[in-house]
N, C-alpha and C positions, 0 to 999 in steps of 0.2 A: 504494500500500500504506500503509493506517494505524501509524503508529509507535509509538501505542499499544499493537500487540497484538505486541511482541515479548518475548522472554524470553531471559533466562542462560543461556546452557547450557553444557556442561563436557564434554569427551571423557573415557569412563571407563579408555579404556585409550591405552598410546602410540600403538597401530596407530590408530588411531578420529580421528588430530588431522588427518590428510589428507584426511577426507572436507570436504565443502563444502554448504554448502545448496542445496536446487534448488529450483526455478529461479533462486534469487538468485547463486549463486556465492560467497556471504558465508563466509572461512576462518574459522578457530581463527586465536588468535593462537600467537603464540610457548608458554604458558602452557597452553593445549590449551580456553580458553577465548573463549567469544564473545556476538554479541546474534543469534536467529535470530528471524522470524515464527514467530507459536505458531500454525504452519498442522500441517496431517495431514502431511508430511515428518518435521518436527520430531519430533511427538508419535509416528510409526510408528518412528521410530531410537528414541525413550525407550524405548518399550516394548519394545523389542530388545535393550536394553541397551547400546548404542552411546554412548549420551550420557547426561548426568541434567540435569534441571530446576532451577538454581539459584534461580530466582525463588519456587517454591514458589506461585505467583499463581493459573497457568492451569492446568485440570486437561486442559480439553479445545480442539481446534483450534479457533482462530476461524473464525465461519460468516462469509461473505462476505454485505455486506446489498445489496440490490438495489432500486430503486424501481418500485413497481409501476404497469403498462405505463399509459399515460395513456388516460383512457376516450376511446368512439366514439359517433356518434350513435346506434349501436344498443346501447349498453349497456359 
């Protein structure tokens, strides 16, 4: 995972500091604050209102980049 595409984020209510990112398992701290990947997890709890975006950076999940398949002799 790139550690560039992570972001702030902040639990907007008490109940909210329990959750954990998935699949990373990454808590809140004490503070209800943390660093998550700015994947479609993250951004589906924002939009829930679960959490909020402190970095203000990323609007949207990062897309996973992929190298494309190595050519064959038929093309």
């Amino acid at each position: 995972m790139n550690t560039d595409m992570f972001v702030a984020v902040e639990a907007t209510e008490e109940r909210y500091r329990a959750l954990t990112h998935q699949p990373t398992g990454i808590p809140f701290d004490e503070s209800g604050r943390s660093r998550w990947p700015a994947d479609a997890f993250t951004f589906r709890l924002r939009n829930e209102g679960s959490i909020r975006i402190l970095d203000g950076a990323a609007d949207k999940p990062a897309v996973a980049t992929t190298s494309p398949a190595p050519k064959t002799k038929e093309g």
